[in-house]
N, C-alpha and C positions, 0 to 999 in steps of 0.2 A: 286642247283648250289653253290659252294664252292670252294675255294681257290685248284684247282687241282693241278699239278705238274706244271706248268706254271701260274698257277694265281699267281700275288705278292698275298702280305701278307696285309690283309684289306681289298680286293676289294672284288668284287663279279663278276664271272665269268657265262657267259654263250655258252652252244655247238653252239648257232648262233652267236658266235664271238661278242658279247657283253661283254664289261669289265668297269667297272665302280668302280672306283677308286678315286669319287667325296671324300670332308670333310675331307680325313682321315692323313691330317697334314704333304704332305709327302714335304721332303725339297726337293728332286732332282725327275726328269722323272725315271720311275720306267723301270728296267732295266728288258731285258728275259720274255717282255711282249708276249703271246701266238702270231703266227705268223700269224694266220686269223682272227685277231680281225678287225672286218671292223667298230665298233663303241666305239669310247673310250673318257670315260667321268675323264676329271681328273680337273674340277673346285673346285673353293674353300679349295686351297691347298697353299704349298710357292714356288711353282718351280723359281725356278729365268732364266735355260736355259735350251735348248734343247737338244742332242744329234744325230747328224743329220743321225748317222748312225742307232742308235738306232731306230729312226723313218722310215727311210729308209726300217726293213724289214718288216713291217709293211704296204705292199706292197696292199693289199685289203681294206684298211681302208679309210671309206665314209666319217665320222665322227669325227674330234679331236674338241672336249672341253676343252678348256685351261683356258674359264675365271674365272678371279677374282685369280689369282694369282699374282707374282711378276717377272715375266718374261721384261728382258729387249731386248734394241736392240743387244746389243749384245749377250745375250746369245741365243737368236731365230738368226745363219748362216744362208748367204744367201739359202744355196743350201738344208735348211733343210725339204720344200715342192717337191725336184726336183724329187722323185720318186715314189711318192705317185699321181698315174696316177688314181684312181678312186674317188679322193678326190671330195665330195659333200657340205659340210659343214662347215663354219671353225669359230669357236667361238673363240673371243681374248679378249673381252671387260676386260675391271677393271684392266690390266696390266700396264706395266711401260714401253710401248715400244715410243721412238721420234721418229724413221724412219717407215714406213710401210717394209716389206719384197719384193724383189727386183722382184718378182717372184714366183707367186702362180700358180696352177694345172689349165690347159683351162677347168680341169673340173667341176671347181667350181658354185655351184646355190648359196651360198647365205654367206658373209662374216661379220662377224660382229666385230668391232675394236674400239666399241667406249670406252667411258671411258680411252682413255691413255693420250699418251703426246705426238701425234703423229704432226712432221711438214714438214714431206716430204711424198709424192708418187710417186712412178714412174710410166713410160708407160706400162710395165705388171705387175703391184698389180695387176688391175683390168682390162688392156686392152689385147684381143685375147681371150676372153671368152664368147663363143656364149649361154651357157646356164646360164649365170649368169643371177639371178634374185632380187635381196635382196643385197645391200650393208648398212651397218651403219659407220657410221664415227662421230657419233654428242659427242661433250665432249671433242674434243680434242683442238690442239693448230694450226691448218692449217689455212696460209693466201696463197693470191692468188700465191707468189713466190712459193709455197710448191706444187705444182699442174702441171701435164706435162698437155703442150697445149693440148691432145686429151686424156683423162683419162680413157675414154669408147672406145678407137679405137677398132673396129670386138668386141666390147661385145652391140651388137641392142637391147639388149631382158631387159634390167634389167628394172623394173617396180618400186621398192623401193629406193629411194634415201636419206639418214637421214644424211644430215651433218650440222645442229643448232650445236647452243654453240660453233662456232668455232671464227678465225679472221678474215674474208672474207669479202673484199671492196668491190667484184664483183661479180656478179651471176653468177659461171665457164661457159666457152664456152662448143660446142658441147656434148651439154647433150645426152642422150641417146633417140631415138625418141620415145621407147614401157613404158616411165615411166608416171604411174600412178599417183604414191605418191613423192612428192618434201617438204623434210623440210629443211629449209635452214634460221630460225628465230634466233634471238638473234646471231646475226653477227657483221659485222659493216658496214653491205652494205648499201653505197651511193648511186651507179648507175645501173640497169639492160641496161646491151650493148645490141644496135641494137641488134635483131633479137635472143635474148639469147631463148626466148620461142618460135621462129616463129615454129619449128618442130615439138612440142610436141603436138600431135591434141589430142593423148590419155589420156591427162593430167586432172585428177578428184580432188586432192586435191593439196595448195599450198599456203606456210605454211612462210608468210616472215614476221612476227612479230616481233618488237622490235629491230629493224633497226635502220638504219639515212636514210633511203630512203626520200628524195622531191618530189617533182612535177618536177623539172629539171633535176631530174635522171632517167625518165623515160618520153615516150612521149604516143602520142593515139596510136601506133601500139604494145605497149610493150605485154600489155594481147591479143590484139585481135584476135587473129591465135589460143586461148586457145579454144575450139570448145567444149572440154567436159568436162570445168572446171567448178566442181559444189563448191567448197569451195574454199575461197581465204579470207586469214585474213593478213591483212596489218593493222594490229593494233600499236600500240606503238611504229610509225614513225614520218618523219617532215611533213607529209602533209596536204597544206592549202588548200586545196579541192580536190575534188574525182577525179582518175583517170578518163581520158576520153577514149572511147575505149575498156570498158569494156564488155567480152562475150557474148550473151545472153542466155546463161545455169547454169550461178551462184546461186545458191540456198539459201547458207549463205554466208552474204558479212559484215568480220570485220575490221569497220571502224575508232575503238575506240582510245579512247588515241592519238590524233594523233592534228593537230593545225587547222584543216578544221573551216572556217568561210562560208561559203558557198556551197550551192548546185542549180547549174544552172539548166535550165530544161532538158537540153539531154542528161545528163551524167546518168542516173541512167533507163530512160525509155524504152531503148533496153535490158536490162534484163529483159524477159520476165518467167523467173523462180525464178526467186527474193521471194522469202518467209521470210528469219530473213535480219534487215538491220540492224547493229548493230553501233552506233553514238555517243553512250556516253562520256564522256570526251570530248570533243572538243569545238570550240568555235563559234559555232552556236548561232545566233539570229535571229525572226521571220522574219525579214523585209532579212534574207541572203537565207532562202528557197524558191525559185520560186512557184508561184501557180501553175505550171503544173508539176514539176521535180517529183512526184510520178505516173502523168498519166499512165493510161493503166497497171500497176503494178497488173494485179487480186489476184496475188498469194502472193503476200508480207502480211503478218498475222502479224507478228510479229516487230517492229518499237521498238529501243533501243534510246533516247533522254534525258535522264540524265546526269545531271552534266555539262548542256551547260549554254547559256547565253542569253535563252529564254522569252522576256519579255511579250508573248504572246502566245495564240496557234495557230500552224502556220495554214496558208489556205492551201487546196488541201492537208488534210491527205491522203494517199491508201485508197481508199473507202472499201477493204476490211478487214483492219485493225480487228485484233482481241485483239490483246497485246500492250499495248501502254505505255510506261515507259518514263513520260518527269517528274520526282522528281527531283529536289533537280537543279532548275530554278531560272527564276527571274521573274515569272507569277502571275500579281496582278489582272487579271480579269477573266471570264469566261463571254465572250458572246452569245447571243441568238441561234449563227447559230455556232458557234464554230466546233459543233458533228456532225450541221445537215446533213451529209452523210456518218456518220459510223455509221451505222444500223449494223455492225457485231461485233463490239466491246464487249469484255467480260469481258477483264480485263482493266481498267485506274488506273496508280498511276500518283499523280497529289501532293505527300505528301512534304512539306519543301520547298513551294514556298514561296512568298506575298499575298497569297488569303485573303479577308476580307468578310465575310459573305453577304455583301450588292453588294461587286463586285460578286457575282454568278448569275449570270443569274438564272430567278426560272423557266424557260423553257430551259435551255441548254440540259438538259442531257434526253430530251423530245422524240427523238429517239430513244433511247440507251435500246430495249428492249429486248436486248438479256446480258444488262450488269450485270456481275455476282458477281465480286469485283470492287470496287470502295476506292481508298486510298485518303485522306485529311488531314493525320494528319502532323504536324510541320507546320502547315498557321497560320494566325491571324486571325482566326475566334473565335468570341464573343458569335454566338447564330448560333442552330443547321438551315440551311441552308433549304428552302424549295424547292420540284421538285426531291426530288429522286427516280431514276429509282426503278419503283415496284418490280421489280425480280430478285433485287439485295439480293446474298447469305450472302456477307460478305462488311462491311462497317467499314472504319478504321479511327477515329478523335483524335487520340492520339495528345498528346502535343499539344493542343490547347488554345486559352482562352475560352473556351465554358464556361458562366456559364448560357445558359437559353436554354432550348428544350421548344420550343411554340407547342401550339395547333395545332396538326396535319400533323407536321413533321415526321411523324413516321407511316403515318396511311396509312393502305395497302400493309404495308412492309411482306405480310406472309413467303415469303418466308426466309425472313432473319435468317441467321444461328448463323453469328458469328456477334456482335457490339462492337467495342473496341473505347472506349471513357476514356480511362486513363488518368492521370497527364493534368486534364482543370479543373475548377473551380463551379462543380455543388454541388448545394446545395439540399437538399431532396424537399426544396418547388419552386425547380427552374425546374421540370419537371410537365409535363403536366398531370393531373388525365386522369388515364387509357393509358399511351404513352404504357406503356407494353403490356398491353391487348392484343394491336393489333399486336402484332408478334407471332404468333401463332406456329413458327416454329424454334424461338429462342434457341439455345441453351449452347450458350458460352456468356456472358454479364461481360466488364471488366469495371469496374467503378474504379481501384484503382487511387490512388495520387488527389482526388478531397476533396468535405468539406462537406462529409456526414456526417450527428451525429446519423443515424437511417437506419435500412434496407429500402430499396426499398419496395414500397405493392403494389401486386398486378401483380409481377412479373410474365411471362406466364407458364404452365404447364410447357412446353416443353424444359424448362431452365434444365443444367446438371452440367453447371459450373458458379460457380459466384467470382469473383474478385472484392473483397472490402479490398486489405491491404492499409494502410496509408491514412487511412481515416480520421475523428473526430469520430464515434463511439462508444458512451458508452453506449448504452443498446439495447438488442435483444429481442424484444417481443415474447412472447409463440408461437404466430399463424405466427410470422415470415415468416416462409417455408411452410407455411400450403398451397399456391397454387401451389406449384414446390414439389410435390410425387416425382420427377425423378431424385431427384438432386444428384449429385456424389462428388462433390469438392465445399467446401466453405471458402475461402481465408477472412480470417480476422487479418489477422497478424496486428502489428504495429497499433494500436487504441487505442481507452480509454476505454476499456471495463474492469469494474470491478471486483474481485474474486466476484462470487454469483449472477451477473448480467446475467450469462448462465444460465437456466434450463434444465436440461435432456429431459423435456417432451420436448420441443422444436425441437429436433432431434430424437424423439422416431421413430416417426412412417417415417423417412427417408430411407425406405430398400436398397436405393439403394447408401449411404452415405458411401464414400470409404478414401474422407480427408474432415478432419476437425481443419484448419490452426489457432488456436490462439492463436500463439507466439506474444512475446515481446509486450503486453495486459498489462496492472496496476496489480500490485499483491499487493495485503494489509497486506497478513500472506506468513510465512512460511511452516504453519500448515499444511499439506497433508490432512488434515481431510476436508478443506475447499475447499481443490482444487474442481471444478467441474467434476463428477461420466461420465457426458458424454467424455467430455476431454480424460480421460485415458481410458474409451469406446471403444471410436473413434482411440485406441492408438494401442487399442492389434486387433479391427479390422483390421488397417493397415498391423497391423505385418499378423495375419492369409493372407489377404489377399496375402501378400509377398510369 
């Protein structure tokens, strides 16, 4: 296929009336386009206007791709759709057009217009079209003036509705009853009118984030006619507690950013498909969550509680809880019973509260035997905490005061993978002889920003990576690494370690040693002769490796 006696010049032509005339810089609609082309691709061009005759004979055409040019309202006539009777498709986005077109083909399935500067529509842009299915309008400049009262009149069927990023104080009336997908976020809607949602039974997604929606701009009947609303994110609104009246087929319910201080108990328990609760940001505290407001929730796994104003943990967690994110709290204690009924929990971050090592209950986390990460780090804990759940993978106490691990805090932990104890205050005789021993399945160990002068001994086999930059460290003993065969990465940047204090033999027998980090170390000479043999080893290892 090539440019025949009717193909312009640049495109590419096809015998099934395919012309595609994308990229190629053209300024005006390309004139003595083949007369059966029923799909024509001319995005990413500078058309500024149409030729209504031009398109007119272009009479079998499904397909026009116009976006991401420079097409305005006036140069797209009204009458420039008016014969194009098999029209399926109409791509507009990225243009320069304020008015929508007065008047589109009732054959259209699926419109897309976003990205302009559109602030008018009339009653047939998109009303009298029984097969539309797909409209976008999100990007542009439409308030509620901009909108004929029935926008969807005889078009039932559309299922896709994308008008975000506009200026809309109101949830438009008479939506379409067959739509599925509703975005309508980042607006400036105040108020959902009586009964905006009462028709949409089919309604699965619904997308009104980052609003000015209240609680007084909506009542308990607003969602409740939503029957098969599985997603509903009403995030980064004004609301001081949860809508009441909510469906019970929501699955993910986003309730973030928003001003909520409380959760009663019957606003959230008729969700009975409730899986992600998403809470973060708000102004939540223990004594504002009802004991029973998660009842009966089996299916709720997942609980989002960061960044509230929790000074405790609250009672009556979902017993089924698996993921549970209340960081960055105002939680100075852990009690006995705190957990004691989430027995499914896998993941707690619990990181950048007020915890103090003596406020931890040494029995809290005494159910918790399915838990697999556990996060502590940014508390005021002094000394490493006893009662940690045995089958925990990964254990994270960054940015602490830790400076003592006592006898036996650490023992039984086989399964632990990953331990990250950075930037606290341990010292090489402020751990327990043999603490490592017992993690037999350790293999990432991050000790940097503490006040070691000396490797760890006795470190387990099963270690691969080790993290010791910015330490106190100046001397590496021969047998160092001699229990850790496996190791791959050893992080000693930023220490006292002196030129000649390395030995080669030290990393001789490390087959599996892929970095070997010791920069910005004390250097005595300039002399290349003295640098350490394993260093630049380890250098062109890397590179091979690369």
């Amino acid at each position: 296929p090539g440019p025949g006696p009717a193909c312009p010049r640049d495109c590419g032509c096809t015998q099934e009336g395919v012309v595609d005339c994308g990229g190629i810089d053209l300024k005006e609609f390309p004139l003595l386009l083949p007369e059966l082309t029923n799909h024509l691709s001319l995005q990413n061009n500078q058309i500024e206007e149409i030729f209504p005759e031009e398109l007119a004979r272009l009479y079998r055409l499904e397909t026009l791709n116009l976006q991401n040019n420079r097409l305005t309202s006036k140069g797209l006539p009204e009458e420039a759709f008016e014969h194009l009777e098999n029209l399926n498709y109409l791509y507009l986005a990225n243009n320069k057009l304020t008015v929508a077109p007065k008047f589109l083909p009732n054959t259209l399935i699926s419109a897309d217009f976003a990205a302009n500067y559109l602030t008018k529509i009339y009653g047939l842009t998109f009303g009298q079209k029984p097969n539309l299915r797909s409209v976008y309008l999100h990007n542009n400049k439409l308030s509620d003036a901009g909108l004929p009262d029935n926008m969807f009149n005889g078009s039932n069927n559309v299922e896709i509705l994308i008008m975000s990023s506009n200026f809309l104080k109101y949830v438009p009336k008479n939506l379409p009853p067959a739509l599925y997908k509703l975005h309508l976020q980042s607006n400036k809607l105040e108020k959902i009118p009586k009964g905006a949602f009462s028709d949409l039974a089919g309604l699965r997604e619904l997308y009104l984030q980052n609003n000015y929606l209240s609680n007084e701009g909506m009542d308990n009947e607003t969602f409740w006619k939503l029957s098969s609303l599985e997603y509903l994110d009403l995030s980064s609104n004004n609301l001081s507690q949860i809508p009441s009246g909510l469906p019970r087929n929501i699955v993910l319910l986003h309730l973030e950013k928003n001003a909520i201080k409380v959760i009663d108990r019957d606003v959230l328990t008729q969700i009975k498909n409730l899986e992600y609760l998403l809470l973060h940001n708000n102004k939540l505290k223990a004594r504002g969550i009802h004991p029973l407001a998660f009842q009966g929730l089996k299916k709720l796994h997942t609980v989002h509680l960061y960044n509230n104003m929790l000074e405790r943990i609250p009672s009556g967690l979902p017993r089924r809880v698996k993921t549970l994110m209340i960081l960055h709290n105002q939680i100075s204690e852990i009690n006995r019973n705190d957990f004691a009924t989430t027995y499914f929990l896998e993941e707690l971050n619990l990181s950048y509260n007020k915890l103090t090592s003596p406020q931890i209950h040494r029995e809290a986390f005494r159910k918790l035997r399915q838990l697999k990460s556990l996060d502590l780090s940014g508390n005021n804990l002094h000394t490493l905490p006893f009662g940690f759940p045995k089958n925990l993978q990964v254990l994270k106490l960054k940015e602490n005061e830790i400076s003592i691990i006592p006898k036996g805090t650490l023992s039984g932990m086989t399964k632990l993978r990953e331990l990250y104890l950075s930037n606290n205050k341990l010292k090489i005789n402020s751990i327990y002889a043999r603490a490592w021993r017992e993690l037999s399945s350790l293999q990432s160990l991050d000790m940097a920003g503490n006040q070691l002068t000396s490797i760890p001994l006795g470190l387990p086999e099963s270690l691969e990576y080790l993290y010791l930059q910015n330490n106190k460290i100046t001397t590496v003993s021969e047998n160092a690494f001699e229990s850790t065969p496996k190791i791959k990465g050893i992080y000693l940047r930023f220490n006292k370690i002196a030129v000649g204090a390395l030995k080669e033999s030290t990393f001789q027998n490390l087959k599996h040693l892929q970095v070997l980090d010791i920069e910005g170390n004390l250097e005595f000479s300039n002399s290349s002769k003295n640098k350490d043999d394993s260093e630049e080893e380890m250098e062109d290892e890397e590179e091979e490796e690369e």
